[in-house]
C-alpha positions as CSV (number, residue, x, y, z in Angstrom):
1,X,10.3,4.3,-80.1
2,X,10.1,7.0,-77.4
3,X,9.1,10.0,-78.4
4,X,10.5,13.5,-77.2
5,X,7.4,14.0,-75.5
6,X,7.4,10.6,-73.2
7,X,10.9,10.9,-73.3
8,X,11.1,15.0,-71.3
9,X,8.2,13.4,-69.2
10,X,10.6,9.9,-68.2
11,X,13.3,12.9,-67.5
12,X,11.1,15.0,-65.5
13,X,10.0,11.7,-63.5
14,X,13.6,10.6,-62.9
15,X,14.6,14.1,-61.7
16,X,11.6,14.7,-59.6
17,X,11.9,11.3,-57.8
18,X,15.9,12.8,-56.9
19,X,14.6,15.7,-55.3
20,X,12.4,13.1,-53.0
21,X,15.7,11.1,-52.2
22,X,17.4,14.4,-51.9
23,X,14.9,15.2,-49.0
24,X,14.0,12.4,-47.3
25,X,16.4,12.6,-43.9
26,X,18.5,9.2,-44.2
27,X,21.0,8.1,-46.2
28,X,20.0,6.1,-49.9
29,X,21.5,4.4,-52.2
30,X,21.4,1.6,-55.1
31,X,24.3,-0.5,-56.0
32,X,23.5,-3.8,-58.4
33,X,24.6,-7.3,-57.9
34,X,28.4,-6.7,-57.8
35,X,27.9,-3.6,-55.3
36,X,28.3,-1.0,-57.9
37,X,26.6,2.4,-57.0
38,X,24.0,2.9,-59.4
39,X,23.2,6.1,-57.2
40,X,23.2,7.8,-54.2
41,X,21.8,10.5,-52.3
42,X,24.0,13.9,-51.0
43,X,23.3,12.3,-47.5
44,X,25.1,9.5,-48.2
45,X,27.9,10.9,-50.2
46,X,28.5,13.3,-47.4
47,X,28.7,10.6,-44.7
48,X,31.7,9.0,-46.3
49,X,33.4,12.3,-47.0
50,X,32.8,12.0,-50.5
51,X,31.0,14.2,-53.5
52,X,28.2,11.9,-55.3
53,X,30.1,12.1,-58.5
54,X,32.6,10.8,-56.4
55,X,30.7,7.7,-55.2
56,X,28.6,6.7,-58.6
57,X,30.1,4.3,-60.8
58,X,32.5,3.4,-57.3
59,X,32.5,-0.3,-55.9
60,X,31.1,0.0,-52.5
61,X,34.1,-1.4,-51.0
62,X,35.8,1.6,-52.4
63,X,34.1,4.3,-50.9
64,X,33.1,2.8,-47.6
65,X,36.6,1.6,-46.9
66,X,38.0,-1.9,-45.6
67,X,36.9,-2.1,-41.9
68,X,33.2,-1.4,-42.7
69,X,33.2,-3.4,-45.8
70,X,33.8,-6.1,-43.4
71,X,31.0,-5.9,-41.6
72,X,28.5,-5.0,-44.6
73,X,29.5,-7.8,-47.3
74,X,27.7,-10.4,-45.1
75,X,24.8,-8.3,-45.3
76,X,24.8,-7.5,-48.8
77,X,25.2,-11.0,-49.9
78,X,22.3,-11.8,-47.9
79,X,20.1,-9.1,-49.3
80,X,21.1,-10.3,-53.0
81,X,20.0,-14.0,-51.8
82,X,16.4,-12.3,-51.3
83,X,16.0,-11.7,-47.6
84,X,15.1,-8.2,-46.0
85,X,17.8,-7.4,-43.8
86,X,17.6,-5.0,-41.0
87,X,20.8,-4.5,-38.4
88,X,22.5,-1.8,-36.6
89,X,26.0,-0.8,-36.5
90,X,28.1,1.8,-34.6
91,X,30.0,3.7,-37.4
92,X,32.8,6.2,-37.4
93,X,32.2,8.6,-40.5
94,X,34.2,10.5,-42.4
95,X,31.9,13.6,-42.0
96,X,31.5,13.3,-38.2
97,X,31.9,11.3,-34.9
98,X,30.7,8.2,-34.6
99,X,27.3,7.3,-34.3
100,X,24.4,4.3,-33.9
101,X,23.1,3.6,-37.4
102,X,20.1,1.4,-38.5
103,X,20.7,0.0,-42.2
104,X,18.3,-1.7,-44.6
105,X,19.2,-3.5,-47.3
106,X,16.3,-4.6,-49.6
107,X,16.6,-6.3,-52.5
108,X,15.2,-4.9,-56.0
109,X,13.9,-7.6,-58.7
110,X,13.7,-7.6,-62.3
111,X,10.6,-9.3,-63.8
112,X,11.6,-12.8,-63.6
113,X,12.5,-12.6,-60.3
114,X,16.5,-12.0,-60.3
115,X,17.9,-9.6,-58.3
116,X,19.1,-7.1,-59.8
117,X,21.0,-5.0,-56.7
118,X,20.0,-3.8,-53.3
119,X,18.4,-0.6,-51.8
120,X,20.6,1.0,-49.2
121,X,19.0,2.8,-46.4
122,X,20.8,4.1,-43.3
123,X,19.2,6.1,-40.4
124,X,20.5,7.9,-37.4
125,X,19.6,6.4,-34.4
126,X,22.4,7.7,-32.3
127,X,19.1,9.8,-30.1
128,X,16.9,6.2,-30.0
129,X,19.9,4.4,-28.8
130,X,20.7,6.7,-26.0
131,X,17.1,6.6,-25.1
132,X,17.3,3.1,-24.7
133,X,20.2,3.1,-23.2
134,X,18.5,5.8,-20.4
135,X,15.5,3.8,-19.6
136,X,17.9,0.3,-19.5
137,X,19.5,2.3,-16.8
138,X,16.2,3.4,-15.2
139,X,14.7,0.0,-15.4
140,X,17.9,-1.8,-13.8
141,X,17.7,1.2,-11.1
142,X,14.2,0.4,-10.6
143,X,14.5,-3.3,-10.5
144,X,17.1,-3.3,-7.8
145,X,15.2,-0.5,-5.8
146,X,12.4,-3.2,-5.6
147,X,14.5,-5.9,-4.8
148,X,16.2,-4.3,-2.0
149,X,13.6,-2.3,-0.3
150,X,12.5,-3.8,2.9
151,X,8.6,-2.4,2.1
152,X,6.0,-5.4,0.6
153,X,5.8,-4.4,-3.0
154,X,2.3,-6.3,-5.1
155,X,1.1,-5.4,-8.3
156,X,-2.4,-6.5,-9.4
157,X,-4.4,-6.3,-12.6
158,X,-8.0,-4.8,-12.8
159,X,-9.3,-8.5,-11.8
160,X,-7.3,-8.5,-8.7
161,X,-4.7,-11.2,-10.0
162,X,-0.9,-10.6,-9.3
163,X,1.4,-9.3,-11.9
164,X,4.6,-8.7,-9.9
165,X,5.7,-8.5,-6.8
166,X,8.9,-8.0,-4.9
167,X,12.0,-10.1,-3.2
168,X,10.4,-8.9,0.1
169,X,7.0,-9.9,-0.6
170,X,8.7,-13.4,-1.8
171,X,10.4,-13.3,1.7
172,X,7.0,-11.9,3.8
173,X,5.2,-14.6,2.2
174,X,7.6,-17.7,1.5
175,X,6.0,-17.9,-1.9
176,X,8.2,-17.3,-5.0
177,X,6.3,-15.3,-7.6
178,X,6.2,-17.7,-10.6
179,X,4.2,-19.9,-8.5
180,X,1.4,-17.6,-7.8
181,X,1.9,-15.3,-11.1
182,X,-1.9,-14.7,-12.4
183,X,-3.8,-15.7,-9.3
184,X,-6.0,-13.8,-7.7
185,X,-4.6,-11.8,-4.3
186,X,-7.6,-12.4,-2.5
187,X,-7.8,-16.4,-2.3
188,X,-3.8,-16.8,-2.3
189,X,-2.9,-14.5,0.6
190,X,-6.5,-13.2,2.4
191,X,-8.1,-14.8,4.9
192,X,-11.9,-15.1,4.3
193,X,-12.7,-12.9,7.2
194,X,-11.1,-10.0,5.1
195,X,-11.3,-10.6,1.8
196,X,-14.4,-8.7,1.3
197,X,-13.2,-5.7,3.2
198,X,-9.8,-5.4,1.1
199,X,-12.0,-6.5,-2.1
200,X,-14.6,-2.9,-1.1
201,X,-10.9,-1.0,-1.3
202,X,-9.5,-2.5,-4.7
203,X,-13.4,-1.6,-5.9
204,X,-12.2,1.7,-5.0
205,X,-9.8,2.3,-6.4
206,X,-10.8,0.5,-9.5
207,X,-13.4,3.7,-9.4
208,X,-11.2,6.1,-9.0
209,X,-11.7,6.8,-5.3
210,X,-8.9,7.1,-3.3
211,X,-8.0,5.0,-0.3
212,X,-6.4,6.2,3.0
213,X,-3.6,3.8,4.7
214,X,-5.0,0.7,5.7
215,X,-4.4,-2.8,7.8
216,X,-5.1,-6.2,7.2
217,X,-3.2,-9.6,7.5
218,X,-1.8,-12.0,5.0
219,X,-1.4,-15.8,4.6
220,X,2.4,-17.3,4.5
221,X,2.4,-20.8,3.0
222,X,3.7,-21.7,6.5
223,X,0.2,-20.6,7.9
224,X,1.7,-17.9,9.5
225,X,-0.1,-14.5,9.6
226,X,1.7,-11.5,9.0
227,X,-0.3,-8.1,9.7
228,X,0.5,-5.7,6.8
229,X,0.1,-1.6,6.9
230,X,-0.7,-0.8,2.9
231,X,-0.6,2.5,0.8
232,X,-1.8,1.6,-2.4
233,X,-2.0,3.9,-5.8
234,X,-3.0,3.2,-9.5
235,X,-1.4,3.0,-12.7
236,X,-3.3,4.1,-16.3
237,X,-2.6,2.9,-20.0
238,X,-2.4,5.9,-22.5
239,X,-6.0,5.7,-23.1
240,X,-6.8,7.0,-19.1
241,X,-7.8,3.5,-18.3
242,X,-6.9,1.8,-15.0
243,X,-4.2,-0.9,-15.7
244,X,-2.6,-1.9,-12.9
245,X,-3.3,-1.2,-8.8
246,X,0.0,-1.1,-6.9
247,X,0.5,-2.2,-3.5
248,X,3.5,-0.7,-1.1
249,X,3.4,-2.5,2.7
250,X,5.3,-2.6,5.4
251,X,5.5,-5.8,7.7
252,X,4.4,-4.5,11.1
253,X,4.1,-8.3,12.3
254,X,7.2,-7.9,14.6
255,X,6.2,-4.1,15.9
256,X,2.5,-5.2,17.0
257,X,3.9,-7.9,18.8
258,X,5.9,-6.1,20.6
259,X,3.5,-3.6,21.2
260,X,1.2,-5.8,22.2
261,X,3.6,-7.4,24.5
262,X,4.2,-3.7,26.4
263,X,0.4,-3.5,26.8
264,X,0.0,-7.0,28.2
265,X,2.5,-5.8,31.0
266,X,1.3,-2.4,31.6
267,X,-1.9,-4.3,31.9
268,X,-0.6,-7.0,34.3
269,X,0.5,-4.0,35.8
270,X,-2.9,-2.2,36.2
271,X,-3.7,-5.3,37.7
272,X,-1.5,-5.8,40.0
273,X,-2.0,-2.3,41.4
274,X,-6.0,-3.0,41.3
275,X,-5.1,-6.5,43.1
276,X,-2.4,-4.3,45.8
277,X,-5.7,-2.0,46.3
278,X,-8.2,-4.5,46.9
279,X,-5.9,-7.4,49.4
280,X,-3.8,-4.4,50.8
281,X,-5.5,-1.1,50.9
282,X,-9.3,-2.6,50.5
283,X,-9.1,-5.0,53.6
284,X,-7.0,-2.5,55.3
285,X,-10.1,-0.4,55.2
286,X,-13.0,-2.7,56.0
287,X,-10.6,-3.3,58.9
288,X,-10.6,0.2,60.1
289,X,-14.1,0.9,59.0
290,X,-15.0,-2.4,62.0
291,X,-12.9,-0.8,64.4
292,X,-14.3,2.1,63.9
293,X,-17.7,0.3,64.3
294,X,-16.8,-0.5,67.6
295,X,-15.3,2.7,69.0
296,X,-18.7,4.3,68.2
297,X,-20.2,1.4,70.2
298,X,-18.1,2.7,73.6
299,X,-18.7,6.3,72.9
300,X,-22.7,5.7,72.1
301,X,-21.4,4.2,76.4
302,X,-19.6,6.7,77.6
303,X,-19.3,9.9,75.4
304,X,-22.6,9.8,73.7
305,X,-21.6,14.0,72.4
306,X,-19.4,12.4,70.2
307,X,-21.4,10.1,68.5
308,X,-22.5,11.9,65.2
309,X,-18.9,12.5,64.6
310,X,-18.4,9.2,65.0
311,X,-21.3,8.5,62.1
312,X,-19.8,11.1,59.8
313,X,-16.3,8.6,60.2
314,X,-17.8,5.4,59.5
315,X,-19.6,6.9,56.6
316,X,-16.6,8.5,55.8
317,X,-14.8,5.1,55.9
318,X,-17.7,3.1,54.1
319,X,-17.5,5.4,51.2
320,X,-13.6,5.0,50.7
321,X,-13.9,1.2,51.1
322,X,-16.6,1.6,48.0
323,X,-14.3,3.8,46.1
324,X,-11.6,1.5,46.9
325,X,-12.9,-1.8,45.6
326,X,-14.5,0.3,42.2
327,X,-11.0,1.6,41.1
328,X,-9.3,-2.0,42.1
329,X,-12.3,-3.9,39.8
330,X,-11.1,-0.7,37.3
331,X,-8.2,-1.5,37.1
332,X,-8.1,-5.4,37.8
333,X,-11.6,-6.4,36.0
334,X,-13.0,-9.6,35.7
335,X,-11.2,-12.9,33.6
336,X,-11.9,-11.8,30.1
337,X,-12.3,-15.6,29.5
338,X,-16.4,-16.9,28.2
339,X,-18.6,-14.0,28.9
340,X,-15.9,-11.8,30.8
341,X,-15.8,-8.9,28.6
342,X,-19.3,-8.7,28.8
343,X,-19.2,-8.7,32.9
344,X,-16.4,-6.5,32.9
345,X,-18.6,-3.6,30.5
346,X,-21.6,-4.2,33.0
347,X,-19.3,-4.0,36.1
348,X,-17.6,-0.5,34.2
349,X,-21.6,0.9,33.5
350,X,-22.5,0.4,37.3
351,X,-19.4,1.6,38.7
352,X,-19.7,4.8,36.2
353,X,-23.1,5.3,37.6
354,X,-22.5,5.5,41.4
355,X,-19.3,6.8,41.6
356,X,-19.9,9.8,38.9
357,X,-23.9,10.4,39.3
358,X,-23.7,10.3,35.6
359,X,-26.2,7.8,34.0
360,X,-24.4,4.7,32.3
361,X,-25.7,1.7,31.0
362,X,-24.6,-1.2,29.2
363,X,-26.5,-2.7,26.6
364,X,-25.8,-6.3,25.0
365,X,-27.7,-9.3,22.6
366,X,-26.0,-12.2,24.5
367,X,-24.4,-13.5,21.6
368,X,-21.0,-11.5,20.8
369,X,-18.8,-12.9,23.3
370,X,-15.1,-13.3,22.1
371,X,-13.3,-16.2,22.5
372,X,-10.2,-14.5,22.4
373,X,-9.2,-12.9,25.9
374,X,-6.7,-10.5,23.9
375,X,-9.3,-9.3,21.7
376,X,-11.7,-9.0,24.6
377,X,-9.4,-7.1,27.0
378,X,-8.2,-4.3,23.9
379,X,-12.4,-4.2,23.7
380,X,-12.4,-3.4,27.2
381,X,-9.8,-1.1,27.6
382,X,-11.0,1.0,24.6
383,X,-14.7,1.2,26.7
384,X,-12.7,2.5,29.6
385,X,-10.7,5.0,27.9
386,X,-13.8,6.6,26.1
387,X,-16.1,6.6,29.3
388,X,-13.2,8.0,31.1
389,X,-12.4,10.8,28.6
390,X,-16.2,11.6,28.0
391,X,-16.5,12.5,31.8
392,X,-13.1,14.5,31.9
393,X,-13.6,16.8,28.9
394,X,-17.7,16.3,27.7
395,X,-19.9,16.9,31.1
396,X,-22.7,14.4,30.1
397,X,-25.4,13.3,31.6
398,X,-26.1,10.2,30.2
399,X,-23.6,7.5,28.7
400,X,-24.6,3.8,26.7
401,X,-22.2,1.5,25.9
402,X,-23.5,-1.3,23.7
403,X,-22.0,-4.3,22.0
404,X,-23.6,-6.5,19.7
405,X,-22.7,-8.6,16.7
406,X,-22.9,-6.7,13.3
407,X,-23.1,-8.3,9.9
408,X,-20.7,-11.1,11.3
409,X,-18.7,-8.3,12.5
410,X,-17.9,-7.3,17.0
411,X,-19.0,-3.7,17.3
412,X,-18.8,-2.2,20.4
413,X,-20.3,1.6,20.7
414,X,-20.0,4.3,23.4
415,X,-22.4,7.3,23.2
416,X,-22.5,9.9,25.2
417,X,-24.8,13.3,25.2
418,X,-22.0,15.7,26.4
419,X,-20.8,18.9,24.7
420,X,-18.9,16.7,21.6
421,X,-16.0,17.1,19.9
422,X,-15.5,20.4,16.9
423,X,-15.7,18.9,13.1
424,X,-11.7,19.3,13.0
425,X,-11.3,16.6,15.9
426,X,-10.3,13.0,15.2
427,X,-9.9,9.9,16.2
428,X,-5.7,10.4,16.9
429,X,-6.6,13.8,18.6
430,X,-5.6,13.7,22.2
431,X,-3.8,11.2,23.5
432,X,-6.6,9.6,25.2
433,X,-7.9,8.7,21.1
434,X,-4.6,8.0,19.8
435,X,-4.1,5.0,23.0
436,X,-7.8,3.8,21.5
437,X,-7.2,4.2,18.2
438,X,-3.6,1.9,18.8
439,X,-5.1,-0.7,20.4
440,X,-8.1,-0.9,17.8
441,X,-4.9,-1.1,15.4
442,X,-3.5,-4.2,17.4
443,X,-6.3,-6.1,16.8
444,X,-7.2,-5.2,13.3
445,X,-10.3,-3.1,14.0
446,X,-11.5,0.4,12.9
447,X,-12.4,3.2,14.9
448,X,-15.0,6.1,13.7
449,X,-16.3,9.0,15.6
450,X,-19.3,10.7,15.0
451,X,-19.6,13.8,17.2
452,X,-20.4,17.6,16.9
453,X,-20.7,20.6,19.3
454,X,-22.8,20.5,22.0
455,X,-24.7,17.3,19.9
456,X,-23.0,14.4,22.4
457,X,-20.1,12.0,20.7
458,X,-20.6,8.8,19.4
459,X,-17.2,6.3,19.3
460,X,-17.2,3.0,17.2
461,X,-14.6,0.2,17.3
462,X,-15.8,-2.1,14.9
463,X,-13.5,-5.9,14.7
464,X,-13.0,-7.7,11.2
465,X,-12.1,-10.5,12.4
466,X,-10.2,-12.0,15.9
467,X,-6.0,-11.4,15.4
């Protein structure tokens, strides 16, 4: 027998495990094996518009009505079978509008293993649902902003090996995604000659360093290169750790090509002029400067007062012949074909030299010449431009202009020990930098400039590799 004792504290048990039901935020209830409520909370009363003296004793059936006994019965009779069942359901209450709801129904045992009813709990999750909902939306608004954007979208892992990437990547590259998911970036799209530079920038960024726009090309699987301009940011897990680097490029391939097209005619163009200057102008000069060889001959005869004016105009002429032919081999250098480029730098030192008085020489190791004229005129060009621009705005005195292979790498370098450039310069200041630091672009080379006041200015044009 139970005495009064156990029997207050089985009562005060029973009535203190209701108040937990009472407060827990969801909806309980226990009906046994023929659906019979056997209790349930206010919560749950209230939904259905009902009193919980109102809803004990009740069928459920009875209280939750026809259309939404429909839809629970299955549920019920699988809970009673023994399974765990866990669905969601949009329901109209009594007490309210209608909402998303996520039901339980568990089933409770006696000790042979019978059961004996099932456990009702219901939750709003009208709030999760329209979260959901919201970041469906965001994710199919994300998904077809990367499939229709014309920029080269790539996303890597910390190891460098692809984890997405974009319908216009697929198209850049010809490659469709599942074929090259989880290889590495480097070996399916980099050629070798920049695979170490691009590896230095995902390093990084793996560190934490930030990287500034940069160009490089990539493989097709038709062999095709197509030259890439990158920005490239990083994504961290919850824990501050990097997770994923993120690419964004845009296919310049077609742009440079034209550009490079509109300098190969301005160029034919500078050497046309240089060719005009040299058969036209040039020869039209050497032909004055003999005439005028010979009319001081027959005034030396017959006017011999006249004759040092006649010296000062064939000195005169000579000079302007010399001038002549430097600007026409200026602007019409040598082939840039073998060892051209290196001829045409010498040729540019020497002419420097006599026709500025400034000191210029042209230092080499016999061993970088390109192969590529294309690569080899841009080279040249750049020389010009920075020679040229150092004696317009720095008033040197002395100017070297060397070229030598570096670590693999081209690397040509004009110095100069002028008045330099101010600490806020750069190298797209001035258009005569911005036309240097385009055709470095063209070819996939860097420029840097090292220069301070009055300490001289140092340019670099370093090439990767030959375009």
């Amino acid at each position: 027998m139970v005495s009064n004792l156990q029997e207050n504290d089985l009562l005060n048990g029973l009535e203190h495990f209701q108040f937990v039901l009472e407060a827990v935020p969801a909806l309980i209830a226990c009906v046994d094996q023929n659906g019979t409520y056997l209790f349930a909370n206010q919560g749950y009363a209230t939904w259905y518009g009902r009193t919980r003296p109102e809803v004990m004793g009740k069928n459920m059936r009875d209280v939750v009505g026809e259309a939404a006994w429909t839809s629970l019965s299955p549920h019920l009779n699988r809970a009673l079978a023994g399974e765990d069942v866990r669905f969601e359901e949009f329901i109209s209450p009594k007490s309210g509008g209608p909402a998303w709801m996520g039901i339980n129904f568990n089933s409770y045992r006696n000790s042979q293993g019978v059961a004996q009813g099932v456990i009702v709990l219901i939750r709003d999750i009208t709030d999760r649902k329209r979260t959901e909902a919201r970041l469906h939306k965001e994710h199919e608004l994300n998904s077809l902003l990367l499939s229709t954007t014309a920029a080269l979208i790539v996303v890597l892992d910390t190891d460098g090996k692809i984890v997405h990437f974009n319908r216009a990547f697929e198209s850049a590259t010809e490659y469709p995604f599942e074929e090259v998911k989880g290889r590495a970036f480097s070996d399916m799209f980099l050629y070798p000659d920049e695979a170490g530079h691009v590896r230095v920038l995902l390093q990084h960024l793996h560190d934490g360093r930030s990287v500034s726009k940069h160009v490089n090309f990539i493989r097709t699987r038709s062999g095709r290169r197509r030259m890439v301009e990158w920005s490239s940011s990083v994504l961290f897990d919850e824990r501050g750790q990097l997770e994923y680097i993120i690419g964004t490029g845009l296919d310049i391939t077609d742009r440079r090509e034209l550009e490079q097209e509109l300098l190969a005619i301005s160029d034919l163009e500078r050497q046309r002029i240089g060719q005009d200057l040299h058969d036209g102008l040039g020869q039209r000069l050497t032909a004055l400067e003999l005439f005028a060889y010979s009319v001081k001959e027959e005034v030396r005869k017959h006017a011999p007062f006249l004759l040092e004016e006649c010296e000062q105009m064939s000195r005169e002429l000579r000079e302007t012949v010399r001038q002549a032919r430097i600007l026409s081999h200026g602007l019409a250098p040598v082939s840039f074909e073998g060892d051209g480029l290196l001829l045409a730098l010498e040729d540019l030192a020497q002419n420097t030299s006599s026709m500025t008085k400034v000191e210029c020489s042209f230092q080499h190791d016999g061993r970088c010449s390109l192969s590529d004229a294309n690569t080899s005129m841009h080279l040249y060009r750049i020389a010009q431009e920075v020679v040229n621009n150092a004696l317009r705005h720095a008033r040197p005195t002395r100017i070297e202009i060397k070229f030598a292979d570096v670590n693999g790498e081209r690397e040509l370098i004009v110095r100069d020990n002028g008045t330099g450039m101010s600490q806020t310069a750069g190298a797209t200041s001035g258009m005569g930098l911005k036309l240097i630091q385009h055709r470095a672009e063209l070819m996939g080379a860097t420029i840097s400039i090292d220069s301070a006041p009055n300490r001289g200015t140092a340019i670099k044009c370093r090439v990767r590799g030959t375009p």
